[in-house]
SERO-929461 format. One record per residue (C-alpha): residue in one letter; x, y, z. Coordinates in steps of 0.1 Angstrom, whole numbers. Each point is the difference from the previous one (the first is absolute). Example, Ala and Ser with C-alpha at 12.3 -4.5 7.8 and 13.67 -1.06 7.14 Angstrom:
+---+-------+-------+-------+
: r :  east : north :    up :
+---+-------+-------+-------+
: A :   123 :   -45 :    78 :
: S :    14 :    34 :    -7 :
+---+-------+-------+-------+
END
This chain:
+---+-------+-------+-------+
: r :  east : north :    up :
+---+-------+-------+-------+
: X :    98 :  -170 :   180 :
: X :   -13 :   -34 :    19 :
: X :     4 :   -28 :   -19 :
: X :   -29 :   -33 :    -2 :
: X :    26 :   -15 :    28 :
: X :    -1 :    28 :    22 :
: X :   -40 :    -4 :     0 :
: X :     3 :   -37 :     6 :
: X :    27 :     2 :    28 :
: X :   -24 :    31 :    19 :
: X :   -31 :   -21 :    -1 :
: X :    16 :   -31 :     8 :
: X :   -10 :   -20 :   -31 :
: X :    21 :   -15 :   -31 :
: X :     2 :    18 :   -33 :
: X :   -26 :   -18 :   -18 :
: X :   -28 :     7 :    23 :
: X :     4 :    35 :    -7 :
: X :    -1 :    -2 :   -33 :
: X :   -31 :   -21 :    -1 :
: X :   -13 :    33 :    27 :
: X :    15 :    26 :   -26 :
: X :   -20 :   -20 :   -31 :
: X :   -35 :    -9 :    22 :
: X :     2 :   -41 :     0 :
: X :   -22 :   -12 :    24 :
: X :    17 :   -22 :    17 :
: X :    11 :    24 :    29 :
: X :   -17 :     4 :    29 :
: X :   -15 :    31 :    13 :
: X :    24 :     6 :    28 :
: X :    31 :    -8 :   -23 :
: X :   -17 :    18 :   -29 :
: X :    -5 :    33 :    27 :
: X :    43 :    -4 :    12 :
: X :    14 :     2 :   -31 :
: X :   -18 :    32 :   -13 :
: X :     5 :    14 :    32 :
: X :    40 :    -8 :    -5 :
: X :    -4 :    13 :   -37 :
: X :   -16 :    34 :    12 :
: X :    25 :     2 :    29 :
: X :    29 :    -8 :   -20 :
: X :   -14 :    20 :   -30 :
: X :     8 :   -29 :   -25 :
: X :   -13 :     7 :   -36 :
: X :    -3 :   -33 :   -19 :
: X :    14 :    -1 :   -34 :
: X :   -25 :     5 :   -28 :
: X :    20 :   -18 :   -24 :
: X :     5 :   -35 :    24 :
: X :   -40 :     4 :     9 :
: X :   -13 :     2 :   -37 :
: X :    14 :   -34 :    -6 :
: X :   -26 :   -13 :    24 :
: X :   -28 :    22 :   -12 :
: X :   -19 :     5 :   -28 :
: X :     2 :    30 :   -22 :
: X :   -31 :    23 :    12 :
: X :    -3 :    20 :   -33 :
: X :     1 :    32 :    24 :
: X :    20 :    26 :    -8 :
: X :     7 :    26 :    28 :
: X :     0 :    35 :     1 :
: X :    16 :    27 :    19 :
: X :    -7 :    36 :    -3 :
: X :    16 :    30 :    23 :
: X :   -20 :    27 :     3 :
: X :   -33 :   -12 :   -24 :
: X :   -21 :    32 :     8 :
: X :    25 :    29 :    -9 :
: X :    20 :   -22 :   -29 :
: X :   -17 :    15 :   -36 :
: X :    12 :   -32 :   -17 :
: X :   -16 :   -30 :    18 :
: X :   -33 :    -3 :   -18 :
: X :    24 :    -2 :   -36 :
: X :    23 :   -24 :    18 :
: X :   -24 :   -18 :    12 :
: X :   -16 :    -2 :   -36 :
: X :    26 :   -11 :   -14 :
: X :    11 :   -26 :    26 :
: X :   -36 :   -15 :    -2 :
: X :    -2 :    -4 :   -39 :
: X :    33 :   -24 :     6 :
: X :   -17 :   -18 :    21 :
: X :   -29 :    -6 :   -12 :
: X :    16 :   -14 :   -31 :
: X :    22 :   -24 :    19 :
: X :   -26 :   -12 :    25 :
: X :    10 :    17 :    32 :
: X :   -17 :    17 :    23 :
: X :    12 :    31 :    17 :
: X :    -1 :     2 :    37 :
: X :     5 :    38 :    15 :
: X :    20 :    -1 :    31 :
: X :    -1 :    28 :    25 :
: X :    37 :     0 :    22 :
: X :     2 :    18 :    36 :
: X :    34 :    19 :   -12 :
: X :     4 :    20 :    36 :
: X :    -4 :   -38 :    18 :
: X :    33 :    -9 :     7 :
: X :   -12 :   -36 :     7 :
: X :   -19 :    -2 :   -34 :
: X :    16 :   -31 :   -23 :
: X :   -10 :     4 :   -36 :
: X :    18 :   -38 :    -7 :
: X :   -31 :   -10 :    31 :
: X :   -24 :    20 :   -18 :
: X :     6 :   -10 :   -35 :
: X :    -4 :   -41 :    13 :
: X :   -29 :     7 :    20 :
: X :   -13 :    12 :   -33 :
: X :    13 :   -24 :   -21 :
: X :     8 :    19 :   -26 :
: X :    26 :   -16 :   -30 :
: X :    15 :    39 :    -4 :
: X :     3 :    30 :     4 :
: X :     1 :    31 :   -19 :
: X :    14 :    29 :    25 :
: X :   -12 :    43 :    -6 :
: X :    10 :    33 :    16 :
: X :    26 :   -22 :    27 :
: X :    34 :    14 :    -6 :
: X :    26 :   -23 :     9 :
: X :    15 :    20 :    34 :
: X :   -33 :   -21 :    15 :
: X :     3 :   -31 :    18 :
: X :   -26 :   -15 :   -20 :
: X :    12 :    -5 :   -33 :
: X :    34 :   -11 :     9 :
: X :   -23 :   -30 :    20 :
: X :   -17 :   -10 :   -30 :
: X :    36 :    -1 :   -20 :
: X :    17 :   -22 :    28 :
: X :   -32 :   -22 :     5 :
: X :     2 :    -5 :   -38 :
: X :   -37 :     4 :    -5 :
: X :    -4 :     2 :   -38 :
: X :    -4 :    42 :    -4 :
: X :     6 :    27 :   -23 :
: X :     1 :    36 :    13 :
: X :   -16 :    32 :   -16 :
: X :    27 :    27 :     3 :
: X :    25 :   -16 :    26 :
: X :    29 :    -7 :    -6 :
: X :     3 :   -36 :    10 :
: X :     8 :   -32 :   -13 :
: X :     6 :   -37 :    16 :
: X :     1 :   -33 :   -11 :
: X :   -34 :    -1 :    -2 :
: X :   -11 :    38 :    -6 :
: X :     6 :    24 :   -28 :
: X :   -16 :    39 :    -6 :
: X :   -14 :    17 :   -24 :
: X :     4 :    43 :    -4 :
: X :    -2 :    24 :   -27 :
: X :    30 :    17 :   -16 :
: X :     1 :    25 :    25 :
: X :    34 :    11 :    -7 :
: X :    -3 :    11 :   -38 :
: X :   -37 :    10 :     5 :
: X :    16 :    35 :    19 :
: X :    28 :    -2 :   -23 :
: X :   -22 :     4 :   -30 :
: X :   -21 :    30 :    27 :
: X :    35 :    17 :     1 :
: X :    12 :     2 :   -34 :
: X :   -40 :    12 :    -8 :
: X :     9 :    28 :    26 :
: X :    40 :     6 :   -11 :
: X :   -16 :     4 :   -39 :
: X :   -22 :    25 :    13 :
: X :    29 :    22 :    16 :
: X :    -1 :   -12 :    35 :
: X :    30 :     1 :    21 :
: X :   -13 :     3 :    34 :
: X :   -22 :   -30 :     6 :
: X :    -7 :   -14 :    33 :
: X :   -17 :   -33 :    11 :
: X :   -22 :    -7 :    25 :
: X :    -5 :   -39 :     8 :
: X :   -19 :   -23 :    26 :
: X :    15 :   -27 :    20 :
: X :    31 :   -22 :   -14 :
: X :    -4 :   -27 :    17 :
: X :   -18 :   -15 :   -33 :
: X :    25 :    -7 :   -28 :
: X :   -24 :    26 :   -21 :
: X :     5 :    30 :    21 :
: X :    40 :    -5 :     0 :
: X :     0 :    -9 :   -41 :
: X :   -19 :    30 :     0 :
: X :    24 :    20 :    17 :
: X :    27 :   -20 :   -18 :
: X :   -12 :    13 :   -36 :
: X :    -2 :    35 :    19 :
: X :    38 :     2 :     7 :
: X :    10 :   -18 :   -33 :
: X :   -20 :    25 :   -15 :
: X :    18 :    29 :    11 :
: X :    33 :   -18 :    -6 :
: X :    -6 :    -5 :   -38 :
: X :   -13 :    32 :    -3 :
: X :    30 :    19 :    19 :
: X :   -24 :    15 :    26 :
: X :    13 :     5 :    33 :
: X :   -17 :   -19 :    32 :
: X :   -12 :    26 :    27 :
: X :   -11 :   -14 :    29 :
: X :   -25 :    23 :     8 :
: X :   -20 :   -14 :   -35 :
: X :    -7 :   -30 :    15 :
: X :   -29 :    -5 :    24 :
: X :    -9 :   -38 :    16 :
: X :   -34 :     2 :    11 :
: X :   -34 :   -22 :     0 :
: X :   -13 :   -15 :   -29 :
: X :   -33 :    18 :     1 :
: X :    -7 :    39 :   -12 :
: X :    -3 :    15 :    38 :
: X :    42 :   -15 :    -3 :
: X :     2 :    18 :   -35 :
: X :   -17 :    30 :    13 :
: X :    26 :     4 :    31 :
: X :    25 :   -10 :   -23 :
: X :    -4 :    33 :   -25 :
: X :    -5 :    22 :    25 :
: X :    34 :   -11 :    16 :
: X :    16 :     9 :   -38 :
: X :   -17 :    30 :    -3 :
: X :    17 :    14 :    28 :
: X :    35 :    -2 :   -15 :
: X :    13 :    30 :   -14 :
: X :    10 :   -20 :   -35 :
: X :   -32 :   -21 :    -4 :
: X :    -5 :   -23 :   -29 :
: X :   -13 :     7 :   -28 :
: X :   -12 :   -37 :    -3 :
: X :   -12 :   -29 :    24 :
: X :    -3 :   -33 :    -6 :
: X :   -22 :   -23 :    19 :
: X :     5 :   -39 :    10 :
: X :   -32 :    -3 :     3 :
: X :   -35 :    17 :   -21 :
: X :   -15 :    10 :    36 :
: X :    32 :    13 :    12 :
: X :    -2 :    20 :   -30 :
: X :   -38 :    16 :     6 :
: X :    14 :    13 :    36 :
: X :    31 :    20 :   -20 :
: X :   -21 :    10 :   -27 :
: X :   -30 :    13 :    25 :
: X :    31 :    19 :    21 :
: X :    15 :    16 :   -29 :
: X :   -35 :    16 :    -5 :
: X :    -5 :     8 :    32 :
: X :    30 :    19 :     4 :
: X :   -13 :    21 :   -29 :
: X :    23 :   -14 :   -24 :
: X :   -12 :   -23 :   -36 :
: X :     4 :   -36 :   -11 :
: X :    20 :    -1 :   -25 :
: X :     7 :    41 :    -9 :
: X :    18 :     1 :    36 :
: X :    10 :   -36 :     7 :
: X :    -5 :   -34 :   -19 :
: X :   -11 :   -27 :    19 :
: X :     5 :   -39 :   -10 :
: X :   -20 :   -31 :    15 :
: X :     8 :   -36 :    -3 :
: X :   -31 :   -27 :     2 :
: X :   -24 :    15 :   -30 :
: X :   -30 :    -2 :    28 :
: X :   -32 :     8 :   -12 :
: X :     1 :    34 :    12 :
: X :    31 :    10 :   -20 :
: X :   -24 :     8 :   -29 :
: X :   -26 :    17 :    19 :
: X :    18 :    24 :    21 :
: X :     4 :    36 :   -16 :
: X :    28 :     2 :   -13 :
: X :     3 :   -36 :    -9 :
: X :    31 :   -16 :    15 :
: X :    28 :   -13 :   -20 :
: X :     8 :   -30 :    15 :
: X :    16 :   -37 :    -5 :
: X :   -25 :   -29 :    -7 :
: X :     4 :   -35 :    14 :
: X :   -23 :   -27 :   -11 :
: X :   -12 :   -12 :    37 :
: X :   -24 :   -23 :   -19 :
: X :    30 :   -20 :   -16 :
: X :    18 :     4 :    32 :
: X :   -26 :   -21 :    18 :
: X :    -6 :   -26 :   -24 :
: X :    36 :    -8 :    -7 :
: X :     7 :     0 :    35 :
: X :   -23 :   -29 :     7 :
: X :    10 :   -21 :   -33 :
: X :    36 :     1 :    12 :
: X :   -12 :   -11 :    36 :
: X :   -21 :   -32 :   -15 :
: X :    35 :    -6 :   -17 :
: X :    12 :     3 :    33 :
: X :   -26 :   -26 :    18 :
: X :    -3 :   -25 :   -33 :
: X :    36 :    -7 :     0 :
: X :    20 :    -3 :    27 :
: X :    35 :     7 :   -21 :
: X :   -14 :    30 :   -16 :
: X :    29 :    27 :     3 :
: X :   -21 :    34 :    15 :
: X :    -4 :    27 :   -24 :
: X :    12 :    32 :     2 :
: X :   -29 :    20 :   -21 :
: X :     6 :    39 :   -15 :
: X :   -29 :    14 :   -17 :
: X :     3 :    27 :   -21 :
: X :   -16 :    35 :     2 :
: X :   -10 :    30 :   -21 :
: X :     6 :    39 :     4 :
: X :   -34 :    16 :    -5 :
: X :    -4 :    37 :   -10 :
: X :   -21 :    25 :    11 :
: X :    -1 :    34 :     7 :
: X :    18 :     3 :    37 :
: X :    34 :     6 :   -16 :
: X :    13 :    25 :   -23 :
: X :    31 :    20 :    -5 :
: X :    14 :    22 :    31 :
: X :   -10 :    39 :    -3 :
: X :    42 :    -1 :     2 :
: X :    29 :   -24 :    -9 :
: X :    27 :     0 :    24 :
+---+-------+-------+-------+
END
């Protein structure tokens, strides 16, 4: 990565003047002003957050960054959430949209263009370049189900792990023994906990791990739907499914039927999210409740800890979750 004295040496000019470019003093010219950034685009330079907030003033702007806003089911909560911190600490929230498929995009240039004090980070896992930016840069953020922590950035996730523990021993009460799992992308540190709780799961329980149980697909119900149909197919199919995700869970549960079979009588199926559809959809789905509302609001009270004092130590935040009954699980028409 270029350094301040990389920029300077490119365009010709000391160190200082491109800090006074980098921090908009006046007292560059035009032509100088024009070099520099040119050098800094060139070079790719991303100034440090940290060194540039000792010249600036706090904004009372808090960023944030959501993946995939239109097709998430939790971002309206979240957001709730988030905003009720806010408000009672003063800040303003600032919604930033990132170009994740430009491989030129900065987030560090973005978040200073902005001038925003934070950031509070949703639905990036941490395989992406842009999260691992914000940790280096040092830019005060907390992230919502990524795995990442800096010394200036902490997360915040649900007990993912014992949230599918608690699904499993529900089903291994019941007489399960052939339970398979179908999960979303694990690139987020909820999918692989999920997983995680999954395998420990059948571990405790003494239930061997087939391979053919275990379907990776998108976190959405068309995924879920492809998913079943692929476990369907095998000549030993489960007698239970569970689901990382509620709308994974409505594409299993909507393929079980359409293969003729019933939810539960033929095969139990599990969700994890406690979406609002959980308790609409006939037969309601069992599932695993997280409180996205706490989520949100915690998320940005650890952040202001974050921005209001420079030697706060980042927080690693577990919330904990619920197993919520209904009537998408029962007993096996067998125990074997």
């Amino acid at each position: 990565m270029a350094s301040i004295t990389d920029v300077a040496k490119h365009a010709g000019v000391s160190i200082t003047t491109v800090s006074k470019v980098i921090n908009n003093y006046s007292d560059v010219s035009e032509k100088t002003r024009k070099k520099v950034n040119e050098s800094i685009q060139l070079l790719r330079y991303e100034p440090n957050v940290v060194a540039r907030g000792l010249v600036k003033k706090r904004s009372w702007t808090i960023g944030i960054l959501l993946h995939n806003i239109m097709t998430n089911p939790f971002v309206s909560e979240l957001m709730a959430g988030m905003q009720q911190a806010l408000s009672k600490s003063g800040y303003d929230l600032l919604l930033l949209s990132a170009d994740f498929d430009d491989p030129d995009y900065s987030i560090v240039r973005h978040c200073s263009s902005r001038n925003v004090d934070g950031m509070v980070v949703f639905g990036v896992g941490r395989d992406h370049q842009i999260p691992l930016d914000l940790v280096k840069a040092e830019l005060p953020t907390m992230f919502v189900d990524a795995d990442l922590i800096g010394r200036r950035a902490g997360y915040i996730t649900a007990d993912n792990r014992n949230g599918i523990l608690m699904v499993m021993e529900h089903l291994y009460e019941l007489g399960h023994r052939k339970i398979a799992f179908v999960s979303g992308f694990m690139g987020f540190v909820a999918g692989r906990a999920r997983f995680e709780g999954y395998q420990q799961g059948l571990k405790q329980f003494e239930l061997p791990y087939h391979f053919d149980y275990v379907e990776i697909c998108s976190f959405d119900s068309i995924g879920g739907y492809n998913a079943m149909q692929n476990l369907l197919k095998l000549p030993d199919r489960p007698t239970a499914v569970v689901c990382a995700a509620d709308a994974i869970a409505l594409g299993v549960m909507n393929a079980i039927t359409d293969a003729g079979l019933q939810v539960p009588a033929d095969i139990s199926v599990v969700g994890f999210d406690n979406t609002a559809f959980a308790s609409i959809v006939k037969p309601g789905l069992s599932t695993v409740s997280q409180n996205i509302y706490s989520i949100g609001e915690r998320a940005v009270n650890q952040l202001i800890e974050l921005v209001e004092k420079p030697n706060h130590i980042p927080s690693v935040v577990v919330e904990p979750v619920e197993l919520i009954l209904r009537e998408s699980t029962s007993a096996p028409r067998s125990i074997t």
